[in-house]
MARZA-410590 format. One line per 8 residues: number of its first residue (from 1); their letters; for each residue x, y, z of C-alpha. Coordinates in nm, 3 decimals. Layout:
BEGIN
NUM) A) X/Y/Z  ...
***
This chain:
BEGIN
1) XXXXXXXX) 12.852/1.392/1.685  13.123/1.424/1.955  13.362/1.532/1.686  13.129/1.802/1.595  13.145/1.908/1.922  13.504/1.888/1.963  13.543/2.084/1.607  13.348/2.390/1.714
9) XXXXXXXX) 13.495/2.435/2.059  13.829/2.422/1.869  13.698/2.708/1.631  13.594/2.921/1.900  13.873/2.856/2.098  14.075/2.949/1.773  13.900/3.253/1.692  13.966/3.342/2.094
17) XXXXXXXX) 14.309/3.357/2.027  14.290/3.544/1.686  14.087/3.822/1.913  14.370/3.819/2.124  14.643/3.788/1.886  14.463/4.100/1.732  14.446/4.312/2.015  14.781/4.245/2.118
25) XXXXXXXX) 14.912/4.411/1.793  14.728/4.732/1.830  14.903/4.745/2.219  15.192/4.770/2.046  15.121/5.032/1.792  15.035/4.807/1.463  14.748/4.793/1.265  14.501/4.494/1.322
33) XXXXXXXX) 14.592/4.223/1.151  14.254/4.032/1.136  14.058/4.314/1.193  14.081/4.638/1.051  13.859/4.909/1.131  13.565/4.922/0.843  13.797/5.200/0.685  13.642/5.114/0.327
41) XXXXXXXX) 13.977/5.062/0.175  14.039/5.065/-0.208  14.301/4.964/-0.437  14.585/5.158/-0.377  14.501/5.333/-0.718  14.231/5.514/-0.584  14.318/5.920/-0.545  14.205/6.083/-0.245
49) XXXXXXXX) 14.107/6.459/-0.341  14.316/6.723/-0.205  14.216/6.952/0.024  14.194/7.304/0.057  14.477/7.503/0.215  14.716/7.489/0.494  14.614/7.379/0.860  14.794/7.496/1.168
57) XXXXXXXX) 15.065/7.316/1.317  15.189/7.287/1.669  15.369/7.631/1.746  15.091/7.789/1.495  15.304/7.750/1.187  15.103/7.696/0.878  15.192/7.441/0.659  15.335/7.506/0.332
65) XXXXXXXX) 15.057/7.491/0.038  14.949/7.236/-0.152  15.033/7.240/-0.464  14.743/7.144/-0.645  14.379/7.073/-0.577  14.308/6.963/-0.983  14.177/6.610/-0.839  13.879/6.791/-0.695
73) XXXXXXXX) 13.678/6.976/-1.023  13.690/7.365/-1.012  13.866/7.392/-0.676  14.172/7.567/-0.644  14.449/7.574/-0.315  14.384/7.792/-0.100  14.709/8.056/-0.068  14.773/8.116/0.305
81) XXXXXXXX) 14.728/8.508/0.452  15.036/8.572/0.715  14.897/8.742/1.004  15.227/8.952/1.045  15.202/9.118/0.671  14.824/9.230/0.756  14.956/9.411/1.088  14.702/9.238/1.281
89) XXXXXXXX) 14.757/9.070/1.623  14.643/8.710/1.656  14.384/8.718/1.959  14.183/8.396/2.104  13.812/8.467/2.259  13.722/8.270/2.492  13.283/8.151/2.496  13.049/7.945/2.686
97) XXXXXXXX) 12.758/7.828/2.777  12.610/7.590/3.010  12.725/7.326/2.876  13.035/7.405/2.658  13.319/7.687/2.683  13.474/7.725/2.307  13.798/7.927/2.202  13.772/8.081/1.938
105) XXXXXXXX) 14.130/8.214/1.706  14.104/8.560/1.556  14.334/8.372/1.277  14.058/8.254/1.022  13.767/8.261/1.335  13.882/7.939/1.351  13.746/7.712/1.619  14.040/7.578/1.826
113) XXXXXXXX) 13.989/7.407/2.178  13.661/7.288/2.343  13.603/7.174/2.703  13.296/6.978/2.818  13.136/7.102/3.162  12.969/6.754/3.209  13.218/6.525/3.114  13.539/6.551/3.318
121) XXXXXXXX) 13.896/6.431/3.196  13.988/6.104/3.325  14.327/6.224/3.449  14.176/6.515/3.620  13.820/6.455/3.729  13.816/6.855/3.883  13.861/6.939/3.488  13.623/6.859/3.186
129) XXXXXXXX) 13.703/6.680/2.874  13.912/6.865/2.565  13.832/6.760/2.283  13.908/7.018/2.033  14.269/7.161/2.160  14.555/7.371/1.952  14.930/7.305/2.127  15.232/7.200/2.169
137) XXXXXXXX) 15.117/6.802/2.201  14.799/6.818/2.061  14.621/6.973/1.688  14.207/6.922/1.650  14.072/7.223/1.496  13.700/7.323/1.324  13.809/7.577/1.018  13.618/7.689/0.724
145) XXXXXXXX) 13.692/7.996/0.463  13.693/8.058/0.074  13.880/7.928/-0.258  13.855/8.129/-0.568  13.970/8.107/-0.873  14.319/7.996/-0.947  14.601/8.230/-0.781  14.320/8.493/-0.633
153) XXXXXXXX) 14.307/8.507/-0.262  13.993/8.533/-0.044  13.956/8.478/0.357  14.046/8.171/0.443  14.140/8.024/0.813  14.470/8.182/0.793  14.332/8.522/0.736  14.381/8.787/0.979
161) XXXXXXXX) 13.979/8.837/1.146  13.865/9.125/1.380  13.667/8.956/1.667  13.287/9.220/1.701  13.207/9.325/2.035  12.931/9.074/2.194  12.830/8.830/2.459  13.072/8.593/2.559
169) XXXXXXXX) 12.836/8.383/2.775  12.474/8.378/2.860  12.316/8.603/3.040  11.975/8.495/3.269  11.713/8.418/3.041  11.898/8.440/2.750  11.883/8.139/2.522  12.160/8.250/2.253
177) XXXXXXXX) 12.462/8.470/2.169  12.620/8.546/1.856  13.006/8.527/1.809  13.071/8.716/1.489  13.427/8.782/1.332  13.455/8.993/1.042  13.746/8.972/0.774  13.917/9.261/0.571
185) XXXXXXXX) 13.839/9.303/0.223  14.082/9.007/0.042  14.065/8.981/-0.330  13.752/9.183/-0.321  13.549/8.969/-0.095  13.463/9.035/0.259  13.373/8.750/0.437  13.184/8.757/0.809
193) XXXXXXXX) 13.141/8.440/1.013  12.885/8.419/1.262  12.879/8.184/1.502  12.534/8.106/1.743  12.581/7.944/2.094  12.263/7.794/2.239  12.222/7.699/2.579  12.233/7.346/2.678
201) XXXXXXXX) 12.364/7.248/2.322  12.644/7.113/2.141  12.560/7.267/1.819  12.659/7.569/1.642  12.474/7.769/1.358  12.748/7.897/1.186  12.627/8.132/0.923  12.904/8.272/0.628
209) XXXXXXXX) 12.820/8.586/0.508  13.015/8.662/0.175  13.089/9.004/0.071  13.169/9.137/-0.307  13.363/9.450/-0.204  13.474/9.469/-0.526  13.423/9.575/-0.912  13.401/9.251/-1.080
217) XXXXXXXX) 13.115/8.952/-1.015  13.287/8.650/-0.810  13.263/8.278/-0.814  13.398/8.161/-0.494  13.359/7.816/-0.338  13.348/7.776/0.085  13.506/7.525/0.236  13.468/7.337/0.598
225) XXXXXXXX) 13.673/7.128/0.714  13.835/6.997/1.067  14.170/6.889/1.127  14.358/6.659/1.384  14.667/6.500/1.437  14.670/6.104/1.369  14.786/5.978/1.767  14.547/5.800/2.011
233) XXXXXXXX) 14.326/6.013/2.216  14.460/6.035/2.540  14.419/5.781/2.808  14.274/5.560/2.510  14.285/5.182/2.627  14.563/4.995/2.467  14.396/4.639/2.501  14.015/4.692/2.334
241) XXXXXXXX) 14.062/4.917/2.017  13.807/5.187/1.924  13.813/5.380/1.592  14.003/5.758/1.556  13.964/5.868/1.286  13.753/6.066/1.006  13.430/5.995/0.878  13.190/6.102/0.588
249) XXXXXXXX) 12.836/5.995/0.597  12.658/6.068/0.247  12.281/5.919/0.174  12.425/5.718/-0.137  12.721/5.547/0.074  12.593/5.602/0.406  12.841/5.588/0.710  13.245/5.572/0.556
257) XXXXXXXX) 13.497/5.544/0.866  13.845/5.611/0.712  14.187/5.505/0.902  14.433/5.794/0.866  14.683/5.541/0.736  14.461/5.467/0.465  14.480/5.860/0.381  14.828/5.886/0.399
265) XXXXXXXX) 14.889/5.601/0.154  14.628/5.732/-0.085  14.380/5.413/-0.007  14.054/5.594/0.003  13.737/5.546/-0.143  13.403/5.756/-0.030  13.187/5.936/-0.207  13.339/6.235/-0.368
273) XXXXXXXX) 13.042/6.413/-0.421  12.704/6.507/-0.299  12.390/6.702/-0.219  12.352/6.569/0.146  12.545/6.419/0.436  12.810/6.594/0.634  13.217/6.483/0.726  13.333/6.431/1.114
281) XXXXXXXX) 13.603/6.316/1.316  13.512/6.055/1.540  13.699/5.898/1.876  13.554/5.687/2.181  13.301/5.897/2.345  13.355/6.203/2.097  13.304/6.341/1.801  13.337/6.678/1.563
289) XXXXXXXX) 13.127/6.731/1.265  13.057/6.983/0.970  12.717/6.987/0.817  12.600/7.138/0.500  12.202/7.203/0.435  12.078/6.905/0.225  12.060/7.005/-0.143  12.328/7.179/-0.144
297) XXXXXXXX) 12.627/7.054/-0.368  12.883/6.968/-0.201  13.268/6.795/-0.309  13.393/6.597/-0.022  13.814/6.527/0.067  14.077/6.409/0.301  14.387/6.462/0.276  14.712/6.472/0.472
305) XXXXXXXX) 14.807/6.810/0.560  15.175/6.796/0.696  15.335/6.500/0.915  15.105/6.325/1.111  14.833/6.617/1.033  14.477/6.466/0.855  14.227/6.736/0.726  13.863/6.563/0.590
313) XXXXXXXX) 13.623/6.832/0.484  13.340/6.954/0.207  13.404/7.217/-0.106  13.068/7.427/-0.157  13.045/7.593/-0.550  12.827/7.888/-0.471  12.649/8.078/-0.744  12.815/8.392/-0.880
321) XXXXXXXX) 12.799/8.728/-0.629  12.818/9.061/-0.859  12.976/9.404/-0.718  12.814/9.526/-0.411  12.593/9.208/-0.375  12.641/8.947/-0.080  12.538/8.578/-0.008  12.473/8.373/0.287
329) XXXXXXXX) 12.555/8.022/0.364  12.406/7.883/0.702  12.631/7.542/0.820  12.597/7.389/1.105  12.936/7.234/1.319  12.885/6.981/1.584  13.120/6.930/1.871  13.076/6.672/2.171
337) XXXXXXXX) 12.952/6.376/2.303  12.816/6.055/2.125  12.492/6.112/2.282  12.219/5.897/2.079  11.936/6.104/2.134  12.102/6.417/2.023  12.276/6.294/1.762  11.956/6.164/1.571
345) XXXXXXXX) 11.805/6.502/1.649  12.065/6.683/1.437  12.118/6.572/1.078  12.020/6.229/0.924  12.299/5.984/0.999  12.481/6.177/1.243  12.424/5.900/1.540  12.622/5.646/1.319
353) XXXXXXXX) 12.913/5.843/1.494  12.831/5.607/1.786  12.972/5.298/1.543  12.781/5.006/1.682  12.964/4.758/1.356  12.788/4.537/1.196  12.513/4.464/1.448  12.388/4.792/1.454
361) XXXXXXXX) 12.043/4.663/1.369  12.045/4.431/1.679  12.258/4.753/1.897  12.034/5.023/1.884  11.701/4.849/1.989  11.890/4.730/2.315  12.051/5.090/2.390  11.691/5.183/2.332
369) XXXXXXXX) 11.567/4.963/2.594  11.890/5.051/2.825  11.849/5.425/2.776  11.443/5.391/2.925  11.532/5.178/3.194  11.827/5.464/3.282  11.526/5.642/3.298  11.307/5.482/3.563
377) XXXXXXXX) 11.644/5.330/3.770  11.830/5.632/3.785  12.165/5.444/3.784  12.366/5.270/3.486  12.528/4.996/3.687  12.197/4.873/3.832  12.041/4.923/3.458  12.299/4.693/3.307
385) XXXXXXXX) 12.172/4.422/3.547  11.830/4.479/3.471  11.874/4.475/3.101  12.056/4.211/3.104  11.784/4.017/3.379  11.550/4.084/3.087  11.733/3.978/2.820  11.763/3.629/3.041
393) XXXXXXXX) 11.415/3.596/3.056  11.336/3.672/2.672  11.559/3.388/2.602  11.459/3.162/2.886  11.301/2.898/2.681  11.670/2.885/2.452  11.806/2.856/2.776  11.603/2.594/2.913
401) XXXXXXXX) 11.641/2.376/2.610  12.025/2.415/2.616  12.045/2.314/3.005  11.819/2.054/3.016  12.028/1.858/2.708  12.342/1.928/2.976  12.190/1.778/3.218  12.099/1.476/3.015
409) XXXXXXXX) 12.416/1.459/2.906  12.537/1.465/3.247  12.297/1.172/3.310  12.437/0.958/3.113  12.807/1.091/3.116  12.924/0.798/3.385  12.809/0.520/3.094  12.972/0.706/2.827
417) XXXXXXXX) 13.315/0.702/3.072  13.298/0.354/3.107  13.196/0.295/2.744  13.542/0.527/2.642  13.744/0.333/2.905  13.627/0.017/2.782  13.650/0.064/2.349  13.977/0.301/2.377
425) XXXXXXXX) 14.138/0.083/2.174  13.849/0.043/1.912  13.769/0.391/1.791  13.531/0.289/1.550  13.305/0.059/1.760  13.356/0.361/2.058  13.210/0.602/1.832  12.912/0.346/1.661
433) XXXXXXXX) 12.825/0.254/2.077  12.821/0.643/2.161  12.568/0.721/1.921  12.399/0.423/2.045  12.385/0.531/2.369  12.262/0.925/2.280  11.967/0.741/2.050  11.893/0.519/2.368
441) XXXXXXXX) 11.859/0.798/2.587  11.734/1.093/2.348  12.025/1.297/2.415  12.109/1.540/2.107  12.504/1.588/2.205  12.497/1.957/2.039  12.130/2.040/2.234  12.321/2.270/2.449
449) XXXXXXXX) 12.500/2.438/2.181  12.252/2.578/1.923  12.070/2.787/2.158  12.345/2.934/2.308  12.503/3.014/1.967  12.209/3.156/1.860  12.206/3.415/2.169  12.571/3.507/2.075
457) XXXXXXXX) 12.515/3.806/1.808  12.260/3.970/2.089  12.500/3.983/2.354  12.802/4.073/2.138  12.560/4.395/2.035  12.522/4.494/2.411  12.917/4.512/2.410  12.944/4.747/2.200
465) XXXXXXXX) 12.677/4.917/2.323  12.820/4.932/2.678  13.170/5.000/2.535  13.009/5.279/2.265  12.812/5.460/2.519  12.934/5.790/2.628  12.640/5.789/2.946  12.873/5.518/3.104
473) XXXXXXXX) 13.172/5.755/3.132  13.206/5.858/3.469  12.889/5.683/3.571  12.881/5.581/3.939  12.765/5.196/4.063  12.822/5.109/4.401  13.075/5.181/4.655  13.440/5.147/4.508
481) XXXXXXXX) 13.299/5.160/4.089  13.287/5.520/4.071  13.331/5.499/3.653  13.174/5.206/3.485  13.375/5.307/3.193  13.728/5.245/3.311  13.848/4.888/3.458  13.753/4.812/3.849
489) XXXXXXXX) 14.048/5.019/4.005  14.080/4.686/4.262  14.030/4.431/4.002  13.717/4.276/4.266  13.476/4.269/3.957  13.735/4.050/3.706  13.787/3.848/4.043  13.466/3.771/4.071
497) XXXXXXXX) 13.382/3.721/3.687  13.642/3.465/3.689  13.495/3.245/3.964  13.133/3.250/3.821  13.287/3.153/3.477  13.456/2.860/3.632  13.233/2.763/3.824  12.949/2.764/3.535
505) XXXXXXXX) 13.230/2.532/3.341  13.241/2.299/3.651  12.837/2.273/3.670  12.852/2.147/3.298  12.876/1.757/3.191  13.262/1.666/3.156  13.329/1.598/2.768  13.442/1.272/2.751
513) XXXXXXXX) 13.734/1.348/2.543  14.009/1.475/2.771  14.175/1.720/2.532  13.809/1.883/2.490  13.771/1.882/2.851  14.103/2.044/2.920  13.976/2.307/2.636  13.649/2.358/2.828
521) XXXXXXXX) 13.901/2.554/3.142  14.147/2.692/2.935  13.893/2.919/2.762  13.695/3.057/3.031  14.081/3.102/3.182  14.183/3.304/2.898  13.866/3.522/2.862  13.886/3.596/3.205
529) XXXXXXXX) 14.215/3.755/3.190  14.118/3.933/2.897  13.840/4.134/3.131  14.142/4.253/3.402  14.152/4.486/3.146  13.779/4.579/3.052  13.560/4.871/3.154  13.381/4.781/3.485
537) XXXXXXXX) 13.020/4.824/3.311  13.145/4.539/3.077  13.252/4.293/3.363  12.922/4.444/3.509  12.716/4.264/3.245  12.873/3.980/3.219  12.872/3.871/3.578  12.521/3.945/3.592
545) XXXXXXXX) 12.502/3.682/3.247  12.690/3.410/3.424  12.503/3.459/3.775  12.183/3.429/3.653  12.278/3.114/3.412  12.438/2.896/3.666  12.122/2.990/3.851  11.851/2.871/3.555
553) XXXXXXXX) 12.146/2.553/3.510  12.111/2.491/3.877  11.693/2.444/3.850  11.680/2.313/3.587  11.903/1.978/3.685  11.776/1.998/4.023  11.389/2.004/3.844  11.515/1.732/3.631
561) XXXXXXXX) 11.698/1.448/3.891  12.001/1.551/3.813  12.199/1.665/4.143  12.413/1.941/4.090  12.794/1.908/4.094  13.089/2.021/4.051  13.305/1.863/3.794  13.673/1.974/3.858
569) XXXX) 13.956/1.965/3.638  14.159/1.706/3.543  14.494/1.806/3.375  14.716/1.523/3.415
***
């Protein structure tokens, strides 16, 4: 039985440092080597589809155009429309509301920078986020136009728009605005974008109005899509990784997260086509998404554009539009934070943005509970310790059972000493008086260990939902924690989750192997380090964790007869 025990404290230590081994390759720029984002990779004969047109590059030079578009069905490139040969000046309108201000490009009425009024940039608190952004350093655009038939030209994003005269803001009382830009007549087709900014939301109706200025009936097919340079996010932690990246959510293969290496060496796999779902580009915190009305048909792509330029999008067919005749297509875009609540409220799907991993089903109940009691505390950092105090008491029964089998094991820890010290030299008979001595005294050696293990996959999910959770950036605790979403600026909360972790490993029965023992401080050593670097809502929870345990530990032996002490280190 010890052996057990000495086998699974190996494999955890183990997997500690493949965590860390892990992590340290993504510090320096690689790709996880044990664990890859969920990018859905495919053998490297799958084909991503190709997407539609040239995207802007830094300096506002559009990319050459792609070639061919033949691996999506009846979809053609789209053939760029210079600004300069139209005689029309490129322009940028600036809009906002209460809680957004949007540029917008006269190029294509192309969405091209965003800034949050709630959420302020962690290098300059005074400013809010960007998240969208077209410059020099940076490239995350929203762009949508038309493909026709091959070698005709309609609007696209790199036609030249007119910007109509409107509101650029609210006015009191007013709920909405309308941001319209209006195209020239191109291949016979006019086409007029309308974009609708509503207070207090992150959401955009963005209606396409389509135009047959022409003699002859038109098939064209409208495209969204949003596209962003491959680099971190800025002032991204290089010790925990969080996925960048595009994403496609579709009912049949619900959430896809794709790695923009995986696009750039033609390793995709998501669903190609469909009637619902929408396509996004996700980062800690953020997120930008298209959305098409369900029942529409829809063929979805990524592609890369130019170097270190991804584009992921949706192709709309639309029914044929004779002379004179005009069509509307109402979309919907989606830029800002990974709020839960407002997420679900959108489109089905759209809070998977938030990527919990694979305990999503145990995440979202406890953001749930952490988002109400947010709502009667008032305060995040005092919430944590409250969810987690309840959490503690849900499992207090697990936790009784596992520290009252330590402190029967601690019991009878001084006979099992003098038992080793007595039988070194005889493993066998050591090992057949051991389990003599746990039958004796109806001590189950691995009692402590199966409830704890079984609490593991609930307090991994409130990780990630700490970590996930956009309401924790910027979110005041106490005195010097002023952002429970970076790392304690004075490193007092690491400090202090060091000492409770040791001195919850000291309050536990020595193992009487001294290899095991010596593995029983390495590991909370090692973990501790690893949360110098954590967000201070993180350390946060599990201080609280450890606090309340060697509390529960501490009654329980004391209820028991078993004294409480302190059983230091021996590494000689």
């Amino acid at each position: 039985m010890n052996d057990i025990r000495r086998t699974i404290l190996w494999v955890i230590f183990g997997f500690s440092m493949v965590l860390l081994w892990d992590q340290w390759q993504v510090h320096n720029g690689q790709k996880p080597t044990f664990f890859p984002s969920s990018a859905q990779t495919a053998s490297a004969g799958a084909t991503a589809p190709a997407a539609v047109g040239s995207a802007a590059v830094p300096g506002g030079v559009p990319a050459p155009v792609v070639a061919s578009a033949s691996s999506v069905p009846g979809t053609t490139p789209i053939p760029p429309t210079d600004l300069a040969a139209a005689g029309a000046k490129r322009e940028q309108l600036v809009v906002s509301n209460d809680v957004l201000t949007l540029t917008f490009d006269t190029e294509g009425g192309t969405l091209v920078r965003s800034v949050f009024a709630n959420y302020a940039d962690m290098s300059d608190k005074k400013a809010g986020f960007v998240l969208l952004d077209e410059s020099n350093n940076r490239v995350y655009v929203a762009q949508s136009g038309l493909i026709g038939a091959t070698g005709s030209q309609l609007p696209t994003h790199k036609t030249a728009m007119t910007a109509v005269p409107g509101d650029r803001s609210l006015r009191a009382g007013q709920n909405q605005f309308e941001v319209k830009f209006e195209s020239p007549s191109v291949g016979g087709i006019k086409l007029v974008k309308t974009y609708t900014v509503k207070r207090g939301a992150y959401d955009l109706a963005v209606r396409h109005e389509i135009i047959n200025t022409g003699t002859e009936a038109v098939t064209p097919q409208l495209y969204l899509q949003l596209v962003r340079d491959g680099n971190k996010p800025p002032g991204e932690s290089s010790f925990y990784s969080t996925f960048t990246g595009p994403a496609v959510y579709t009912e049949a293969k619900k959430y896809q997260k794709v790695e923009f290496k995986d696009i750039e060496n033609n390793k995709v796999d998501v669903e190609k086509k469909a009637t619902n779902g929408y396509v996004a580009m996700v980062q800690h915190y953020f997120a930008s998404a298209w959305i098409l009305p369900d029942g529409m048909p829809r063929d979805l792509f990524l592609r890369k554009v130019d170097t270190n330029l991804y584009a992921v999008g949706m192709i709309a067919p639309l029914e044929s539009i004779a002379p004179g005749a005009s069509k509307t297509i109402n979309t919907q875009f989606f830029v800002g934070p990974q709020e839960e609540k407002t997420l679900e409220a959108l489109a089905p799907g759209l809070e998977l943005v938030k990527d919990y991993g694979w305990l999503t089903i145990l995440a979202k109940p406890l953001y749930w509970l952490l988002y109400n009691l947010h709502e009667f505390i008032q305060n995040w950092g005092w919430s944590i310790v409250a969810l987690v105090l309840l959490l503690k008491m849900a499992f207090y029964w697990l936790n009784a059972k596992a520290y009252a089998s330590m402190a029967k094991m601690k019991a009878v820890n001084p006979k099992i000493m003098e038992m080793r010290e007595r039988l070194k030299d005889k493993p066998q008979e050591m090992q057949q008086a051991m389990m003599k001595i746990y039958k004796e005294e109806k001590v189950n050696p691995m009692g402590g260990c199966f409830p704890i293990m079984i609490q593991i996959p609930v307090f991994i999910a409130l990780y990630w939902v700490l970590l996930s959770s956009v309401e924790m950036r910027n979110a005041p605790w106490i005195l010097w924690i002023h952002d429970l979403s970076s790392p304690d600026p004075y490193y007092i909360l690491p400090v202090v989750m060091a000492l409770t972790t040791m001195l919850q490993t000291a309050l536990n029965p020595t193992p009487p192997d001294p290899m095991q023992a010596k593995l029983m401080w390495f590991m909370p050593l090692i973990f501790s380090v690893m949360f110098f670097f954590f967000p201070a809502g993180l350390v946060l929870y599990w201080i609280t964790n450890n606090i309340l345990s060697i509390a529960q530990q501490w009654m329980i032996n004391t209820r028991m007869g078993v004294p409480p002490q302190f059983n230091l280190p021996k590494f000689k």
